[in-house]
C-alpha positions, 0 to 999 in steps of 0.5 A: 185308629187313625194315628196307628193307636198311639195314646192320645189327650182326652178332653175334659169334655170326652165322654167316658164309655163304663161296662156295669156287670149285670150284677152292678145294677141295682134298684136305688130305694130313693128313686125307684129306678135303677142306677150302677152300684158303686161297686163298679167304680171302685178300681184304682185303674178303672177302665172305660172307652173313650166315646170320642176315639170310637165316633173317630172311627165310625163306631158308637156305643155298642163296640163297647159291648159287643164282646159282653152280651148282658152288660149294661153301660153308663157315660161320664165325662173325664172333667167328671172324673177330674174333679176328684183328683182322677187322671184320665189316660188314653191306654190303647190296647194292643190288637184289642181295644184301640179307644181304651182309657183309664181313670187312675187314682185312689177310689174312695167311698166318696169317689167311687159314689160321684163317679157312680152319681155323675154316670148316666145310662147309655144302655141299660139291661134291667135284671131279672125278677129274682136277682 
């Protein structure tokens, strides 16, 4: 990154880069249409890329994949994140992933179901027939 790595402010407005295991997508039974469990949203220190420090760097989305073949990915933003008394932290990692950052907080049911609810697909891998 251009400031050496340094943790940096990210806006309300960032968008937030979330891997979802293949295991994590499931059929929502409402809707018809696949959503992430809220399973993946349930870690006290969540960790996502930062879409902005990426595009900083020339990279889109699929730096965010590229050591994770099957995964799918969503987007939310940190104001999202916020809302639910989350910090949002820039937390660089070393020789690995420069555009690192955590959503910090308590993840309750209720928070881990907005996190999950506000989330959009930025790429999707259904799973299989038999899953």
């Amino acid at each position: 990154m251009a400031n050496g790595g340094a943790a940096k402010a990210i806006d309300d407005a960032a968008a937030l880069l979330r891997r979802i295991r293949p295991d994590q997508v499931v059929m929502d039974k409402n809707t018809g249409q696949w959503r992430p469990s809220s399973a993946a949203f349930k870690d006290p220190n969540l960790s996502v890329d930062a879409e902005p420090f990426l595009a900083e760097d020339g990279h889109d989305y699929h730096w965010s994949l590229k050591d994770y073949p099957g995964y799918s990915l969503v987007s939310f933003t940190a104001g999202h994140a916020r809302s639910k008394q989350q910090s949002v932290a820039h937390t660089p990692i070393p020789d690995t992933n420069p555009y690192h950052a955590e959503v910090i907080g308590k993840k309750t049911p209720s928070t881990s179901n907005h996190l999950r609810d506000g989330s959009t697909w930025v790429h999707l891998i259904p799973p299989t027939v038999g899953s």
